[in-house]
C-alpha positions as CSV (number, residue, x, y, z in Angstrom):
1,X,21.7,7.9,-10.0
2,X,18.8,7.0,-12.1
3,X,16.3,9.4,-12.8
4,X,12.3,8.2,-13.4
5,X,11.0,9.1,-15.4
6,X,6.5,9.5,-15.4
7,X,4.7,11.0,-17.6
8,X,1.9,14.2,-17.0
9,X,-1.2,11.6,-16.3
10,X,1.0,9.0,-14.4
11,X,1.9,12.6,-11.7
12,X,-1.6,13.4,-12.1
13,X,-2.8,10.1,-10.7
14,X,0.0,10.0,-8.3
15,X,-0.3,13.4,-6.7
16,X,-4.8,12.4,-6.1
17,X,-3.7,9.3,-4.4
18,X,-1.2,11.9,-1.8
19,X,-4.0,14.4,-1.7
20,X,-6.4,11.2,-1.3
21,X,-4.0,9.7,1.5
22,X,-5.9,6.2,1.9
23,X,-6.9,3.5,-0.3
24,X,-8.8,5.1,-2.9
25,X,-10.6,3.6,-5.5
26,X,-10.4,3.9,-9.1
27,X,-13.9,6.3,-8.5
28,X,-12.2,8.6,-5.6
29,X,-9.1,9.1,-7.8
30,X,-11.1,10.0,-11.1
31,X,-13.6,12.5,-8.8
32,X,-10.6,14.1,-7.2
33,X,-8.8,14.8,-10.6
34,X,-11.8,15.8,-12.6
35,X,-13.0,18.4,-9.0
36,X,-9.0,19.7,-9.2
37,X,-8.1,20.4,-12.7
38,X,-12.0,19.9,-14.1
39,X,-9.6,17.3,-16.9
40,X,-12.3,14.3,-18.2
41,X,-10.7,11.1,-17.3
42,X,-12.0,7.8,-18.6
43,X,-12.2,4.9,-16.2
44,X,-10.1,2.8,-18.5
45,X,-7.2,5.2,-18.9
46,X,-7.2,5.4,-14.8
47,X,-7.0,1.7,-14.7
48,X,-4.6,1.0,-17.3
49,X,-1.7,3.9,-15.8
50,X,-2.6,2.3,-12.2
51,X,-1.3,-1.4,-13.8
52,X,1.2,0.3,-15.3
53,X,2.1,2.0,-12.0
54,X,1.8,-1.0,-9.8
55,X,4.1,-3.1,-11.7
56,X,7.1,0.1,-11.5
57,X,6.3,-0.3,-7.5
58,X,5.0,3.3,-7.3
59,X,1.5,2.2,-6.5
60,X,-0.1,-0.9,-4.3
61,X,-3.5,-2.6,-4.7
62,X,-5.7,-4.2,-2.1
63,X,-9.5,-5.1,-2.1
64,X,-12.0,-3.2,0.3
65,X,-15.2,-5.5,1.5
66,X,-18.1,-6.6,-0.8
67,X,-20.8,-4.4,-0.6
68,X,-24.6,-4.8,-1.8
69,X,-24.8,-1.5,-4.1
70,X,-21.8,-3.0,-6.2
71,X,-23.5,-6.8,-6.2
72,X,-21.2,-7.8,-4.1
73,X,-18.2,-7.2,-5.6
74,X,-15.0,-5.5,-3.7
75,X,-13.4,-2.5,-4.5
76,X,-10.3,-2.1,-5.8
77,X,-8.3,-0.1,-3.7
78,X,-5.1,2.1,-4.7
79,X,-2.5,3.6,-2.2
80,X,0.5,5.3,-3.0
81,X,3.7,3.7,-1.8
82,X,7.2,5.3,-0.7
83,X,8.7,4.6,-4.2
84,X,6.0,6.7,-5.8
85,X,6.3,9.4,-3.2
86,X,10.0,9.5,-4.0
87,X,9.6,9.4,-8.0
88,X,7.0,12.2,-7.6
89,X,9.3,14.3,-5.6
90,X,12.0,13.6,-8.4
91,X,9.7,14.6,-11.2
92,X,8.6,17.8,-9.2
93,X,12.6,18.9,-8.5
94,X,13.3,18.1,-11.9
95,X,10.3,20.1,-13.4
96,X,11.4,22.8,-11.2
97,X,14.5,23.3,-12.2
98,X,13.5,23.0,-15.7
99,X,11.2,26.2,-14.5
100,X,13.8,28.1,-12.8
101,X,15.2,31.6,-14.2
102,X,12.5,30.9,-17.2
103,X,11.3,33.8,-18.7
104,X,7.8,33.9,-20.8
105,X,7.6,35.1,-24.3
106,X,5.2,37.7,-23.5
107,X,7.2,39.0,-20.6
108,X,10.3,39.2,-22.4
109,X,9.0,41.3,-24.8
């Protein structure tokens, strides 16, 4: 079996869309991360891993309706789809296992 790989931002933004759970948009995701781990994350970097993302199938994209405080303009909107629920889970066992039996420095001392 193949093993995915993401990296720490790509879980980040894939564990705010689950905790999220519905379209979110670009806004949502970088409120929800910043409110949970009080990390600084540029719009650009959110955007960027979400392309990145959508093209590995882990995330999907859809428009929300124009609305006047935005110009008119839509939304982007981001949901998490079963492959990126699965590649989370994968990256979380894996992580754990890394984890398990590990002893700290300081506690070994």
């Amino acid at each position: 079996m193949t093993r995915v790989h993401l990296g720490e931002f790509e879980q980040i933004l894939l564990l705010a869309l689950a905790r999220l759970d519905a379209d979110a948009s670009g806004v949502d995701v970088r409120g929800c991360i910043e409110s949970r781990t009080g990390r600084a994350v540029s719009p650009g970097a959110i955007y960027t891993a979400f392309q990145r993302l959508e093209r590995r199938g882990f995330v999907a994209t859809s428009f929300g309706e124009p609305t006047p405080q935005r110009g008119g303009k839509r939304k982007k909107l981001y949901r998490l789809r079963p492959a990126g629920v699965r590649a989370l889970q994968e990256m979380q066992a894996a992580l754990g296992e890394l984890a398990r039996g590990l002893k700290t420095r300081a506690s070994s001392r």
